[in-house]
SEKERO-417803 format. One record per residue (C-alpha): residue number from 0; x negated, y, z; residue in three letters. Coordinates in steps of 0.1 Angstrom, whole numbers. Example, Ala and Ser with C-alpha at 12.3 -4.5 7.8 and 13.67 -1.06 7.14 Angstrom:
2
REC     n      xx      yy      zz   res
REC     0    -123     -45      78   ala
REC     1    -137     -11      71   ser
***
This chain:
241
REC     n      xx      yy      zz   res
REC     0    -414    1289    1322   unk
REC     1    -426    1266    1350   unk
REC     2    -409    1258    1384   unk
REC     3    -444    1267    1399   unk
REC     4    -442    1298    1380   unk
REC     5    -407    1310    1392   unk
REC     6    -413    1299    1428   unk
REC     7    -446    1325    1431   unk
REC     8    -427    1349    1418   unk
REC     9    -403    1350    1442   unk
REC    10    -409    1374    1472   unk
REC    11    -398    1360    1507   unk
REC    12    -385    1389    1516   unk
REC    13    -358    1390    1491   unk
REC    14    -326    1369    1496   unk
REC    15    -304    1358    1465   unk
REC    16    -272    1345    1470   unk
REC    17    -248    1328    1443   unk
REC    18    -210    1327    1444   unk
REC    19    -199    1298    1429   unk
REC    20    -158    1308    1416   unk
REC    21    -142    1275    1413   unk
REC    22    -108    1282    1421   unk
REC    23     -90    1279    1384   unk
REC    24     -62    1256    1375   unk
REC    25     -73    1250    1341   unk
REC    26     -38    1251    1327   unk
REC    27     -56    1258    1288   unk
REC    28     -72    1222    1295   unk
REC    29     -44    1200    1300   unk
REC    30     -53    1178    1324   unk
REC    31     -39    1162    1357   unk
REC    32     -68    1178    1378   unk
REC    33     -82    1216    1376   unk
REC    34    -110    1213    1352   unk
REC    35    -143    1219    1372   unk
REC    36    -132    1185    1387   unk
REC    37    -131    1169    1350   unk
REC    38    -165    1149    1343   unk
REC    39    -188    1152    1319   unk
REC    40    -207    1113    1312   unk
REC    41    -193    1104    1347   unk
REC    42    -201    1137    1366   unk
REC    43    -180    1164    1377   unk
REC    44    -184    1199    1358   unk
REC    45    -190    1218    1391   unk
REC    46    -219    1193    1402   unk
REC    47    -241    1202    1372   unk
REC    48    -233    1241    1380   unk
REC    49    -243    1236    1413   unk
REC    50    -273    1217    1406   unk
REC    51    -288    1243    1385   unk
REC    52    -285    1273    1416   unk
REC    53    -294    1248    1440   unk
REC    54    -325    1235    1417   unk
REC    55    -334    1273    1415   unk
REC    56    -364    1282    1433   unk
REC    57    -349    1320    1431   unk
REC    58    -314    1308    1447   unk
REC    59    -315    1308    1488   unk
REC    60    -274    1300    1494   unk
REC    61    -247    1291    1473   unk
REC    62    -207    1300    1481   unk
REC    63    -182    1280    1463   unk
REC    64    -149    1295    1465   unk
REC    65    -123    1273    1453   unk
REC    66     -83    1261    1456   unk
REC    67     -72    1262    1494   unk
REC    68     -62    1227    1490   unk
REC    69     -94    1214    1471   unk
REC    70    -114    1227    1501   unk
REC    71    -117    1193    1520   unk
REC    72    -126    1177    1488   unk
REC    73    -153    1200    1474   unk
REC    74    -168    1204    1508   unk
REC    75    -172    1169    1517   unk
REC    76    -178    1153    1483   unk
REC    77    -187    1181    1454   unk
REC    78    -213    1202    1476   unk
REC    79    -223    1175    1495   unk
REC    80    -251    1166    1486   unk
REC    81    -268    1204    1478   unk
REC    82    -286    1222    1508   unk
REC    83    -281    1255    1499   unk
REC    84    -243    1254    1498   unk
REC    85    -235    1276    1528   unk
REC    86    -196    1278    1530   unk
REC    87    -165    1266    1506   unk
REC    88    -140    1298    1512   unk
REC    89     -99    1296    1496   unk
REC    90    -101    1313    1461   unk
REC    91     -71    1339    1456   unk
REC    92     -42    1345    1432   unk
REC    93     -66    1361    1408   unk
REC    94    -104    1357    1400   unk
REC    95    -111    1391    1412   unk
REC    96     -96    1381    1446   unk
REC    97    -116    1350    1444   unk
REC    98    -149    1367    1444   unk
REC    99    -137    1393    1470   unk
REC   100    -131    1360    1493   unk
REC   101    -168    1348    1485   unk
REC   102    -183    1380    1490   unk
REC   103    -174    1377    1527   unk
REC   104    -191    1350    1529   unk
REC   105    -223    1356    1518   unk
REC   106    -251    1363    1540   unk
REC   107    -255    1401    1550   unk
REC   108    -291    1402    1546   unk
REC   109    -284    1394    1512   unk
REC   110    -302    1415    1482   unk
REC   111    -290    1403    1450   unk
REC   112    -258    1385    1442   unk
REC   113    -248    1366    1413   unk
REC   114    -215    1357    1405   unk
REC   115    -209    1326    1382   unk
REC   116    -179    1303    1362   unk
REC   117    -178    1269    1380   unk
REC   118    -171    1257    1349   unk
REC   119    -203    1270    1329   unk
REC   120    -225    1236    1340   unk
REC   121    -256    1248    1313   unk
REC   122    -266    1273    1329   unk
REC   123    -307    1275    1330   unk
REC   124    -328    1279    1360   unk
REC   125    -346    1307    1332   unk
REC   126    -317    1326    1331   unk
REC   127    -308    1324    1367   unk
REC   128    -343    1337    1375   unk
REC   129    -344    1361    1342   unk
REC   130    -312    1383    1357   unk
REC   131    -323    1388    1392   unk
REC   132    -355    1404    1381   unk
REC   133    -336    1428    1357   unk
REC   134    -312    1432    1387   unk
REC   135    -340    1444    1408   unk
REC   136    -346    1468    1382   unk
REC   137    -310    1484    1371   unk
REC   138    -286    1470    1400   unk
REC   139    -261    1455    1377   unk
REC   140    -267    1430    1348   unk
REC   141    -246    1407    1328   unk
REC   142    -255    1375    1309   unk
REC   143    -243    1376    1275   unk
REC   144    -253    1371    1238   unk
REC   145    -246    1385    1206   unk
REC   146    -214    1380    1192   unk
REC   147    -221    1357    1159   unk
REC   148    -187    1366    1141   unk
REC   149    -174    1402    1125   unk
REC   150    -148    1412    1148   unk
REC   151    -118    1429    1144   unk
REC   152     -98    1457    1165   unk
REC   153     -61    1450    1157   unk
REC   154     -29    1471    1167   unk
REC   155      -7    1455    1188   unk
REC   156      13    1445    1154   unk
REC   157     -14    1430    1139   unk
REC   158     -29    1454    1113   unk
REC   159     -66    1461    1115   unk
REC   160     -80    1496    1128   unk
REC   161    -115    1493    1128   unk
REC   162    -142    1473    1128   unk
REC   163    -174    1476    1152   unk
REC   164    -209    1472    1145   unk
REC   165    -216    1435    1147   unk
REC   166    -251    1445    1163   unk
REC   167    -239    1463    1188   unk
REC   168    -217    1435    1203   unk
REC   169    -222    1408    1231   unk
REC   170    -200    1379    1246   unk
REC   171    -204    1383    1279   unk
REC   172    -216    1355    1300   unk
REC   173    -223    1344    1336   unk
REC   174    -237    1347    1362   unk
REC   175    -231    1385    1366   unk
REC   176    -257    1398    1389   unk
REC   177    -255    1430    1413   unk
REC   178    -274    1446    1440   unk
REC   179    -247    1434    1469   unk
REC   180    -247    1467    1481   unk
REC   181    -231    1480    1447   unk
REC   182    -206    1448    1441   unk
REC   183    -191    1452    1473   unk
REC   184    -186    1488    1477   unk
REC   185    -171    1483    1437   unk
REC   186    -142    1453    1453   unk
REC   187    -134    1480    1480   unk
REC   188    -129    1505    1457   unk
REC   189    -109    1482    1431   unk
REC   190     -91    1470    1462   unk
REC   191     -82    1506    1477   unk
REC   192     -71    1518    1438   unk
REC   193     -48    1482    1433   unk
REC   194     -70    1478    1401   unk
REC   195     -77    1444    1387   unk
REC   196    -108    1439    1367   unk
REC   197    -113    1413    1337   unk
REC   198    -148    1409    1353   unk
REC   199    -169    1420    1383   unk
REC   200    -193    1443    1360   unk
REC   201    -160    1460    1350   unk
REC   202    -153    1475    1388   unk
REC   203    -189    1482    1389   unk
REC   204    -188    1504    1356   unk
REC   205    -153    1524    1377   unk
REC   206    -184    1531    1405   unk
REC   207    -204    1550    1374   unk
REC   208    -233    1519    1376   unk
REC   209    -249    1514    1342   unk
REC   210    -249    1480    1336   unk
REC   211    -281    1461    1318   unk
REC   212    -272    1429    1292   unk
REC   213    -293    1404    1299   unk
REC   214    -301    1373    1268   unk
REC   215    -281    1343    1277   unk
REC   216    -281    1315    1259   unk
REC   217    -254    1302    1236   unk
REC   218    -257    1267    1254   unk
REC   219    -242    1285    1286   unk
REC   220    -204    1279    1276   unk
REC   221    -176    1279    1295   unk
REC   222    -150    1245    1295   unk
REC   223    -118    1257    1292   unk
REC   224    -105    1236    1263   unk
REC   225    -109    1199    1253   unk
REC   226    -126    1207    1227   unk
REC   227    -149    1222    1248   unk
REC   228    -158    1191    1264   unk
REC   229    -170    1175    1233   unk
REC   230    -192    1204    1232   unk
REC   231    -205    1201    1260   unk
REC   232    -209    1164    1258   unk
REC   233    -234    1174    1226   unk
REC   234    -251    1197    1246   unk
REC   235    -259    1170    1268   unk
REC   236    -270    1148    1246   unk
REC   237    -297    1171    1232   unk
REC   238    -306    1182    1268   unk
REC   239    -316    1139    1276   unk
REC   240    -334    1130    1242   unk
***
């Protein structure tokens, strides 16, 4: 789909804003430096994720939450040069808390917001733009695909129990995307109930919201491993042939 294309879609009444969590340590990777900061052919991770919201004709401002002490740093180098970045808030001691921090930020004429890994850089400007339309449809959508593997439901001691229907599975993605009414009345319930959530569609689901999968793309990985960068050094390769 054309830029032109995406662009006249977009109502201006609507407002989309993206929260940008940034805020991990990265321990899985191994490194000296908290791996959206890593580099990819001689560019940080977080500048291509933030190049593809602020690219996105359907994006209006961008929130990066991130370490307290990686504030100066991503503020006056990482966001830079991007026009839509509208604050660079202190992450918290869990994800969840993270996103609660960014949420405060984000403008309150706001309609849709869409929360998304700092360190998922391949995300496309079709599935940005794809997810806030089905979020102006059901409210709450996740970017996912289907799972490619049989998997297994152990017990805790190993032994299999059951095993789903492949076809009915999905590895969940990001950017999650929610009506910003429904994602910050579901914190301020999570918050008042001490609940933490693996994800932001799971404290949406506790508020009774069905939630719509949205197709992803298997290209939209997250870097949490070395070996991960090597996949995402392919990825790039086929992306500038």
């Amino acid at each position: 789909m054309s830029s032109e294309k995406l662009s006249s879609e977009k109502m201006s009444s609507e407002k989309n804003s993206a929260i940008i969590v940034a805020a991990g340590i990265g321990k899985r990777m191994g490194a000296d430096i908290p791996k959206q900061f890593l580099e990819l052919d001689n560019k940080p991770i977080l500048t291509y994720t933030l190049e593809a919201f602020e690219l996105s004709e359907d994006i209006d401002e961008i929130i990066i939450v991130t370490n307290e002490e990686n504030i100066p740093y991503v503020r006056d180098t990482a966001a830079l040069p991007f026009k839509k970045v509208k604050a660079v808030v202190a992450g918290g001691s869990e994800r969840q808390y993270s996103v609660a921090n960014g949420l405060k930020a984000v403008s309150k004429d706001t309609e849709t917001v869409l929360i998304h890994d700092g360190v998922r850089p391949f995300i496309s400007r079709e599935c940005i733009h794809n997810i806030i339309e089905e979020t102006k449809v059901h409210g709450c959508c996740v970017l996912g695909m289907p799972v490619k593997d049989t998997v297994k439901i152990c017990s805790q001691d190993g032994f299999v129990e059951t095993t789903p229907k492949r076809e009915l599975l999905w590895q969940a993605q990001t950017p999650q995307a929610f009506r910003y009414d429904i994602i910050v009345k579901a914190h301020k319930k999570a918050q008042e109930d001490d609940f933490l959530g693996t994800d932001d569609s799971m404290l949406t689901e506790r508020l009774g919201c069905k939630t719509k999968m949205v197709t992803g793309s298997y290209e939209n990985i997250k870097i949490t491993t070395p070996e991960d960068l090597d996949i995402g050094l392919k990825i790039l390769e086929k992306r500038n042939k």
